[in-house]
N, C-alpha and C positions, 0 to 999 in steps of 0.2 A: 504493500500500500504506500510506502514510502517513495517509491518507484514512480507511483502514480502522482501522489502530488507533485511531487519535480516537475514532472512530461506538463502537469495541467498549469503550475504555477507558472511556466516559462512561455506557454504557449499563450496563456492570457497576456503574459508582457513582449511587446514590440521587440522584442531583444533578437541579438544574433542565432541562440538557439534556437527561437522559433522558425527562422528563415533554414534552419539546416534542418531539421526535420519534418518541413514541408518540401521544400528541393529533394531530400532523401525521395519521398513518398514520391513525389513526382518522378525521378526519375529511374525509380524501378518498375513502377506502372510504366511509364516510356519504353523502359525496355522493353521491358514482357512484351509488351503491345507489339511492337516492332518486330521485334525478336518471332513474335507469333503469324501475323500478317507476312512477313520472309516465304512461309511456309503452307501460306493458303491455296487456294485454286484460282482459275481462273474461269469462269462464267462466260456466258453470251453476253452478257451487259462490259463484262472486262474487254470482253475480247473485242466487240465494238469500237472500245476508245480507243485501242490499242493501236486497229487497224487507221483509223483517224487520225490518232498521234504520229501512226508513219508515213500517212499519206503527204501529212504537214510538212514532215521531216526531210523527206525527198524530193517535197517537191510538188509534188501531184494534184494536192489538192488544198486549196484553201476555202473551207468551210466558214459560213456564215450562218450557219444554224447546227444547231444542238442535238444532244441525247431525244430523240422522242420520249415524251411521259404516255405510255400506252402507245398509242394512234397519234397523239398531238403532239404540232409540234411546239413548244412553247419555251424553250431553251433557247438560249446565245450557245457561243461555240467556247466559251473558256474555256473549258473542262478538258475538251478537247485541246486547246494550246496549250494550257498545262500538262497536261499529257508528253504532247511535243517534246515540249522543251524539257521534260526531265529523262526522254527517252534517248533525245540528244547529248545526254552526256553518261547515260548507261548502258553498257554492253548485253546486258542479262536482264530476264525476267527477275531473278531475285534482286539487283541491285535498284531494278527500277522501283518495285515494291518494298524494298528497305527505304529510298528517300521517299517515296511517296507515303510510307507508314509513318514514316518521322514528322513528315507532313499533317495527316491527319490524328496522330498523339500532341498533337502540340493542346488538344483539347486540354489534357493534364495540368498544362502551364497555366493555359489560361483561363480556365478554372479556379485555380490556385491565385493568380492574381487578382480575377472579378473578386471571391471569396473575401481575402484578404483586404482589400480595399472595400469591401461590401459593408462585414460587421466586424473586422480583425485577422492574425491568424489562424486562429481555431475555427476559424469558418472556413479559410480558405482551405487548409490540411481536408476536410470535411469535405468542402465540396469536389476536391480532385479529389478524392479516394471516392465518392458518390459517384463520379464519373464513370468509374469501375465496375459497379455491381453485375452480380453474373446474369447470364438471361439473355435477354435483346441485346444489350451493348456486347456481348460473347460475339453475336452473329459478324462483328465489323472486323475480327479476327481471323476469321474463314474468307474472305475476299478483299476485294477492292475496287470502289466504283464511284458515281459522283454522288447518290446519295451519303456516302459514306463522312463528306466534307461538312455535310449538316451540321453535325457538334459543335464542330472547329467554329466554325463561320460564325454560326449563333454565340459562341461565345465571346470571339472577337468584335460582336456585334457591340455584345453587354461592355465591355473591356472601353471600346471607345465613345458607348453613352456615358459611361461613368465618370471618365476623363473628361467628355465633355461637358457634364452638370458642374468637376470642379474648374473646368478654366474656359466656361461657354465662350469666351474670348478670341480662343484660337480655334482658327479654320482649319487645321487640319485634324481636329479632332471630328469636325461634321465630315470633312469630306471620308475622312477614315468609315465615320457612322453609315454611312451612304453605300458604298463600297463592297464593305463587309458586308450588309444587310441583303446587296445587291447578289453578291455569290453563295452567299443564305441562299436566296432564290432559286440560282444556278443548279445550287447541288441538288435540292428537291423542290417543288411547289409547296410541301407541304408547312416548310420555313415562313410563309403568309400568316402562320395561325400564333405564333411568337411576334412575328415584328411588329403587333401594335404597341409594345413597350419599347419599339424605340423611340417611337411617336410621342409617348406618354413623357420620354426622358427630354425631347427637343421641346415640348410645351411646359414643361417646370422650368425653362431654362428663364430668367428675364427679361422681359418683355424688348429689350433693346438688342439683346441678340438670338431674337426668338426666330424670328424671320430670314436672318442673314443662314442662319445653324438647317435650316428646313432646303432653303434654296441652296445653299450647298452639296447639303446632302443627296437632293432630286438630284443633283447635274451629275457628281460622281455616282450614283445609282444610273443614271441616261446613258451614260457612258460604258457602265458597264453591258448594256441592253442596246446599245449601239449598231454592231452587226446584225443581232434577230433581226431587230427594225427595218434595216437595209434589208436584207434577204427576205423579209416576209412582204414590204412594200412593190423589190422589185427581184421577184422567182426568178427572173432569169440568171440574175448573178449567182444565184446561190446554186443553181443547176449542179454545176462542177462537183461542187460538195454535199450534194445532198444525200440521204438515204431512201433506198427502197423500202416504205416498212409494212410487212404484211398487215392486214387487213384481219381482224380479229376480234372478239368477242372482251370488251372493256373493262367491264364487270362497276364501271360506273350507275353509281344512288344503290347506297348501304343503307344499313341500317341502325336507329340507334340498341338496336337489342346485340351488337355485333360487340359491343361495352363490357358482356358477361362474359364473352370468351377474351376483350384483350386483357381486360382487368389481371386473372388469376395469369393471363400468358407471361404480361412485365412482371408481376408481382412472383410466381410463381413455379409456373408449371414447365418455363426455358428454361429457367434455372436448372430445373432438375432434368430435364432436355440433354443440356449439356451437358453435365455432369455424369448422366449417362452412356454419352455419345461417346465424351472426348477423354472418359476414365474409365470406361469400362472394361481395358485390360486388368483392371483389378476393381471388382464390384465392391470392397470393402472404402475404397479412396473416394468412389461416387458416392456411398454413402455416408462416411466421414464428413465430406464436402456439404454431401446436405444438411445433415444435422449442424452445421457450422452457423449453416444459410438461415437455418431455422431459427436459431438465436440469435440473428441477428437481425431479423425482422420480428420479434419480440421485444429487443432492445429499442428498435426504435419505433414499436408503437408506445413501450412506455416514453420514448421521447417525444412523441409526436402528443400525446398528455401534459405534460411537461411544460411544452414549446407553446400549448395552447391558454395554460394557468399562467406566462412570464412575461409581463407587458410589453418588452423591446422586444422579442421573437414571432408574438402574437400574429403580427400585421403581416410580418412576410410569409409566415405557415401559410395563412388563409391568403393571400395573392397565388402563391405555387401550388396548392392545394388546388385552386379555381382554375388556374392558367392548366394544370394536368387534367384536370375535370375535361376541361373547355377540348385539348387540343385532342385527347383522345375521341372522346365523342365528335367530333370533328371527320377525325380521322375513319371514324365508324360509320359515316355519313355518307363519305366520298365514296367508296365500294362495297359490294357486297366482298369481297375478299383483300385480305390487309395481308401485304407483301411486309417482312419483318423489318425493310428498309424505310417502310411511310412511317415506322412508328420511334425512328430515329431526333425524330424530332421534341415527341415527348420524354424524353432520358433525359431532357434540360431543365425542365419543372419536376422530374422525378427526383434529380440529382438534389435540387435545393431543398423539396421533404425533405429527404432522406437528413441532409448535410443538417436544415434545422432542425430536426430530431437531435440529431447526435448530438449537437452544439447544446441544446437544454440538458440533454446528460451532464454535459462537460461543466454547464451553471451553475449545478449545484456544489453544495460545502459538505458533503457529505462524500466521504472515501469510495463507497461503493460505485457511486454513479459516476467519478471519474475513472476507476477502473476499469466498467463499466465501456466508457467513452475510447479507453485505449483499446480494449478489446476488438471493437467494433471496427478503429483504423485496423489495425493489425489484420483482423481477420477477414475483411475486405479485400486489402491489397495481397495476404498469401493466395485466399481464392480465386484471384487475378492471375496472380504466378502462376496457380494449378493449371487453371485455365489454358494459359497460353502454352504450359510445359506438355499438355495433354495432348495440345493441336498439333505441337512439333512431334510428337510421339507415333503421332496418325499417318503424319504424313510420310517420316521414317518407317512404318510398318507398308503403306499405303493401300491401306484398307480400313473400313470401318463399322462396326457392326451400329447403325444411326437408329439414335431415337429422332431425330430432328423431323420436322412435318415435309413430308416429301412435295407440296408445292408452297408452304412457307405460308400459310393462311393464317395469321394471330387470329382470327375468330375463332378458332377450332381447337378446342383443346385437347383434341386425339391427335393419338402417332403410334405406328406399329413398325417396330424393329424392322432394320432393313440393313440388308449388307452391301457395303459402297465401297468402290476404289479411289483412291484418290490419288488422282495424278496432282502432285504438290509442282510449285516452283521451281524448286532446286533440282524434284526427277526432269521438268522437262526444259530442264535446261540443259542439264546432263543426254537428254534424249537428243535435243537439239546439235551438241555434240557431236553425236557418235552419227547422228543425217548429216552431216555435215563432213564425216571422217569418208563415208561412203561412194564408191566411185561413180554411184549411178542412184538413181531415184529408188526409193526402198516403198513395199506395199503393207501398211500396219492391218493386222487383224487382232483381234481380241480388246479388252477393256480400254486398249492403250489409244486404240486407232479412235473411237467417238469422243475418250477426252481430248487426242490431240485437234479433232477434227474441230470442233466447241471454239478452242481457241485459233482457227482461222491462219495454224503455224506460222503465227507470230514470232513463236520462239529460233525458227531455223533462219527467219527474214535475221533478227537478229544475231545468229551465233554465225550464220553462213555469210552478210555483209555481201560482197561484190557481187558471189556465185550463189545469187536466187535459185533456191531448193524449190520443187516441183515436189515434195514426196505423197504419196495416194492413200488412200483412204479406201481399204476391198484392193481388190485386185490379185492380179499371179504372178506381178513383175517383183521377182525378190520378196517373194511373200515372208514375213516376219508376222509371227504372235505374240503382244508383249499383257503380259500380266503380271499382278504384283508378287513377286519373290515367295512370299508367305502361301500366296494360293500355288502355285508350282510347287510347292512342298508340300502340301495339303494333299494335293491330285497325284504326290509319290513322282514327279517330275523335276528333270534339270533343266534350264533355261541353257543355253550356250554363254548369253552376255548379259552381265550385270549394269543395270542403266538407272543408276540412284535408287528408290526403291521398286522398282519395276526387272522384271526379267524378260527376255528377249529368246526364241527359237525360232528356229528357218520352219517354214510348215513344207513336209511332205507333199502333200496335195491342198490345190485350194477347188472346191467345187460351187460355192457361192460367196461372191457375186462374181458375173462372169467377167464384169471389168471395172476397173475404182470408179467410184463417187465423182461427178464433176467438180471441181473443186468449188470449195462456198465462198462467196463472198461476201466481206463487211461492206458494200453496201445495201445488201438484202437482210434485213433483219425482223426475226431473229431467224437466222440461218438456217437453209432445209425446214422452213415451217410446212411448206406443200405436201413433204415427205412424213414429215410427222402426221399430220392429220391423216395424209393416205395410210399411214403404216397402223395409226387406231382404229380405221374403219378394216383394213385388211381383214378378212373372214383366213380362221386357217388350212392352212397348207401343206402338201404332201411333200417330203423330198426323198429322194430315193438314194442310197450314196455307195456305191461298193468300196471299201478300205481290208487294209489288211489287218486281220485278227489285232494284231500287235498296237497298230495303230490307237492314238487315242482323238475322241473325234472332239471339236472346242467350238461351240456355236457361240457368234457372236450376233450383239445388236449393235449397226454402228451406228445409229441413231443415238441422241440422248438417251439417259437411263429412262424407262419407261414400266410403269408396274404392271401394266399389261401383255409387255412380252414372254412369252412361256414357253419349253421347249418340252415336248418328251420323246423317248428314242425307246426305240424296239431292233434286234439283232435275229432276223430267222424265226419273227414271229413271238420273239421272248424280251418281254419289258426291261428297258435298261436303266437304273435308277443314276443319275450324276452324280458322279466322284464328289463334285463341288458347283455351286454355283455363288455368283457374287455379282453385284449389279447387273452386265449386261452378257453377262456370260455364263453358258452353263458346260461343264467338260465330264463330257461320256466315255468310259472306258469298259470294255469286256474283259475283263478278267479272268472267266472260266470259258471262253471259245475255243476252239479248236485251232491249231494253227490251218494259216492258209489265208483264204480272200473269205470275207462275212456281207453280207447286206445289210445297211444299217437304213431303216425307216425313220426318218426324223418327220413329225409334227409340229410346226410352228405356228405360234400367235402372236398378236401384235407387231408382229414383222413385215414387210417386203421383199420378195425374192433381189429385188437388188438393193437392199439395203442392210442385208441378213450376211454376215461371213461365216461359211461351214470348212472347217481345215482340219484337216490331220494334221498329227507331229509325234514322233517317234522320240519314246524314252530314248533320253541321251546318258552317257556315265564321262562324258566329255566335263573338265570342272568348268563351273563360269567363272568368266574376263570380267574381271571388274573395270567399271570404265571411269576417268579419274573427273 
C-alpha cells in the first residue's frame, strides 16, 4: 500500500515523475501496438490503398477521389497520398506497416497529452491506457486501413481545440483544428458524430476571436476537401484515378435495436472474442485474461459511482457518457450491419468513461481505491501486451482457430469457431522473396494463393522493383501448394520450402483450374466480386480425378474464405474423410488403398470449377529450405 500512495501522490503532482510514468505507459502501448500491427494481414480494403499508393508512386495515377464508403463516393484522396508517400520510402510490406503503425499509435500520445492538459496527469496516464482496452480497439491490431486513423485524428482534433481555448489568439491552433477534424472525416464519415465538440470549443472561444478561429478552421478543412470537390465537380479529371466499384447491396437504415448487440460487443463479448482467438494456444491464458477483464470493469463501474457522487468529475462522466450514448446509436442507425471499423469512433467517448472512472478511484484518501487505480493501469496495459504478443504468435504459427465474427457485424453477438490461415506481413514478404528469386512466373495453389490473391501482389510489385512479377493464381505453370507449416505437419507432410510461416511443395498434378485467375485489379473493387457471388449461387458439382494411391489430393478455394464452400471425396465408391481442413482448404489422403492408380470423386460446394484448385502432391522426406 505504500507503493500505492507514492505512484498516486506523484501523479496528483505536476512533477517529473508523473511525466515518466505516463511516457513509460505510452510507450509500451506504442510498442505492442506496432510491434502487433508488423504482423497483421492484409484485407481488400489494404490492399486497395496499396494498389493506389503505387499507382501514385510510379506515376500512373493521380487520384482525386477517395476510398469509396460502401457504393459512395465521398472521400478526398489523402489517405491515399499518404499511403504514397510512406510507400516511397519502404521497401517491405512490414516496414511500411511498422511506420504507418507508429502513425496510427500516436493515438497513445495524444491521449496522454488531451488527458493531461484536460484534468492533470492522472487523467492523462488514464486516458492513454483507456485507449487500450481489449475488444474493438484489439481489431486495429489485425490490419491496416483508413478507418483505422479515426482515433488519431479525433484526438488531434481534441489536442488542438484545447490549445486553442488556451491561446484563441493564435491561428494556427484553428487552422490545426480544421485540418485534423478535416482527416477525422477522411479516415471515416463516421468522425461527423464527435466533431460537434469542436464547434462547441470555437464558440466558448471570445467573442473577438470567435469568428477569425471558425473561418480559419473552414478554409484549412476546404483544403483538405479540395480534390473531392475538383473530381466530383469535374469526372473527367478524376477519370485517371478512379475506381470500379461493384454494385452491391449497402445494408444502409439500421436500427436502433442494433444498440443491444453493440453494447455487450464494446463492453464485452470482443473482449472475450479475442482473447479467445489470439490465446487460444493455451485456453488457460484466455481465460486468465478474462477474468482480468472482469475486474476490471467492476473497478470501474464502482468508479463510474464514484465519478458521479464528485462534483469536478460529474460534468465530464455525463458529457462522455451522452457523447457514447449518442455516437453508438448513431452508428446503429446508419446500417443494419456495423463493420467493427464504424465503431472506431466510439472508443473516444469510451476511453474518457473509462479514464473518469479510474481517475475517481485515484480521488479518493483511502488506500484501497488507489490500489485499486494502479491495478487497473497495470492490468490494462499487460492485457494490451497479451494482446499484441498473441497476434505475433498467430501469425508465426499462421493459422488460427477464430472466434472472431466471420463478416464483423457488432450487432451480432454470435461466433462459431472457425479455422483460419493467416498469411501475416512478414510471411508475404518473405513469399515475395522467394517470387522474386524465381526464374519464371510461379502458379500458387492452396490457402497461400487467395490470400496472396486478396492482396493484388503488392508485395512482389515491391520486393521485385524493376522486374514486375506476373505470378498466377490456379494454374499448371510451376504449380506450387503453399500452406501453413503447422497444417503440412498435421496432414503427416513435408513442404520442400520454408517461406516465413507458410510451406511451399511443387504439386504432382494440377487438374482444376485449367488455367490461372485473370489477374485482379485494384481498380475493381472489391476484387472478383462477380466470382464471389457466382461461386455462392454455384449448385454443386461433380469432379472426377484419377491420382495415384500415394498421392494426397488438397482442394482449394481460391476465392476469399467462404463458409459455404464444402468438399467431400469418395475413392472407389468409399467415403474419404480429410486429413485436415482449414479455411479454404481441405486435404484428402487414402491411407488404406491399394497401391496403383485410384478414382477419386470429389463433391464440391460453394465453388467454381474455375475458381476451385484440385492438386496432388507427393509425400516428400526431402528436408525444407528455409528461406531467409
Amino acid at each position: 500500500m505504500h507503493y500505492a500512495w507514492v505512484m498516486t501522490h506523484v501523479l496528483k503532482r505536476n512533477i517529473a515523475p508523473a511525466n515518466a510514468i505516463g511516457w513509460t505507459c505510452v510507450f509500451l502501448l506504442t510498442a505492442a501496438y506496432v510491434a502487433a500491427i508488423v504482423h497483421g494481414v492484409v484485407s481488400i480494403d489494404v490492399a486497395r490503398d496499396l494498389y493506389w499508393g503505387q499507382r501514385i508512386v510510379l506515376g500512373e495515377a493521380l487520384p482525386l477521389i477517395g476510398p469509396p464508403v460502401g457504393t459512395t463516393m465521398l472521400l478526398g484522396p489523402v489517405w491515399y497520398y499518404l499511403v504514397a508517400a510512406v510507400l516511397a520510402v519502404s521497401g517491405s510490406l512490414t516496414v511500411y506497416f511498422a511506420l504507418m503503425g507508429c502513425l496510427l499509435a500516436s493515438k497513445f500520445a495524444l491521449a496522454y497529452v488531451v488527458g493531461k492538459r484536460w484534468l492533470g496527469p492522472a487523467f492523462g496516464v488514464s486516458l492513454a491506457v483507456a485507449a487500450a482496452l481489449p475488444g474493438v480497439a484489439s481489431y486495429q491490431m489485425l490490419g491496416l486501413g483508413h478507418p483505422w486513423f479515426v482515433e488519431a485524428a479525433l484526438w488531434w482534433t481534441a489536442w488542438c481545440a484545447l490549445r486553442l481555448c488556451d491561446a484563441p489568439d493564435q491561428t494556427r491552433w484553428a487552422m490545426g483544428l480544421g485540418f485534423a477534424a478535416a482527416l477525422a472525416l477522411h479516415a471515416h464519415p463516421t468522425a461527423v458524430l464527435l466533431l460537434p465538440w469542436a464547434l462547441v470549443a470555437i464558440v466558448a472561444l471570445p467573442s473577438r476571436h470567435r469568428w477569425r478561429a471558425l473561418i480559419v478552421s473552414a478554409l484549412a478543412a476546404f483544403a483538405v476537401f479540395s480534390p473531392w470537390l475538383v473530381g466530383t465537380v469535374f469526372p473527367a479529371l478524376a477519370a485517371q484515378g478512379a475506381a470500379d466499384n461493384a454494385v452491391g447491396p449497402s445494408g444502409i437504415g439500421g436500427s436502433i435495436a442494433g444498440v443491444t448487440g453493440i453494447a455487450p460487443n464494446m463492453l464485452w463479448m470482443q473482449a472475450k472474442n479475442i482473447f479467445d482467438s489470439l490465446l487460444n494456444e493455451g485456453v488457460e491464458g484466455a481465460q486468465l485474461a478474462l477474468l482480468v477483464w472482469v475486474v476490471v470493469l467492476i473497478a470501474t463501474l464502482i468508479g463510474i459511482v464514484m465519478a458521479s457522487m464528485t462534483a469536478h468529475l460529474r460534468r465530464t462522466l455525463i458529457g462522455a457518457l451522452l457523447s457514447l450514448i449518442w455516437t453508438v446509436a448513431a452508428v446503429a442507425l446508419l446500417r443494419n450491419h456495423t463493420p467493427f471499423y464504424m465503431l472506431f469512433v466510439a472508443l473516444v467517448p469510451l476511453s474518457v468513461v473509462f479514464a473518469v472512472a479510474w481517475l475517481a478511484l485515484l480521488d479518493g484518501r483511502t488506500k484501497w481505491r488507489r490500489a485499486l487505480w494502479i491495478f487497473v493501469i497495470v492490468a490494462v496495459v499487460a492485457l494490451h501486451l497479451v494482446v499484441a504478443a498473441g497476434l505475433i504468435n498467430i501469425a508465426r504459427l499462421g493459422r488460427v482457430n477464430s472466434y472472431l465474427p466471420l463478416h464483423s457485424d457488432m450487432q451480432d453477438v454470435s461466433t462459431t469457431a472457425h479455422r483460419e490461415s493467416v498469411l501475416a506481413n512478414t510471411t508475404r514478404d518473405a513469399l515475395a522473396r522467394w517470387l522474386c528469386a524465381q526464374p519464371d512466373a510461379v502458379s500458387l495453389h492452396g490457402d497461400i494463393a487467395s490470400a496472396f490473391d486478396v492482396g493484388l501482389h503488392v508485395e512482389t510489385d515491391l520486393a521485385c522493383r524493376q522486374q514486375r512479377r506476373s505470378d498466377n493464381v490456379g494454374g499448371r505453370h510451376q504449380p506450387y501448394v503453399g500452406l501453413p507449416i503447422s497444417v503440412w505437419q498435421q496432414a503427416g507432410l513435408q513442404p520442400t520450402e520454408l517461406v516465413g510461416a507458410y510451406g511451399l511443395a511443387p504439386a504432382n498434378a494440377v487438374f482444376s483450374p485449367a488455367s490461372s485467375l485473370p489477374a485482379a485489379s485494384g481498380k475493381r473493387y472489391p476484387p472478383r466480386f462477380d466470382l464471389m457471388l457466382a461461386a455462392a449461387r454455384q449448385e454443386a458439382w461433380l469432379m472426377v480425378t484419377p491420382a495415384s494411391s500415394s498421392d494426397v489430393v488438397i482442394v482449394s478455394n481460391l476465392l476469399p474464405t467462404s463458409p459455404l464452400f464444402n468438399v467431400t471425396a469418395e475413392v472407389n465408391g468409399r467415403q474419404i474423410v480429410a486429413t485436415t481442413t482449414i479455411a479454404n482448404t481441405a486435404i484428402f489422403r487414402c491411407t488404406d488403398c491399394a497401391a496403383g492408380e485410384v478414382e477419386w470423386r470429389l463433391k464440391i460446394r460453394g465453388g467454381l470449377p474455375q475458381t476451385v484448385s484440385v492438386a496432388t502432391v507427393a509425400a516428400s522426406k526431402t528436408p525444407a529450405k528455409p528461406i531467409e
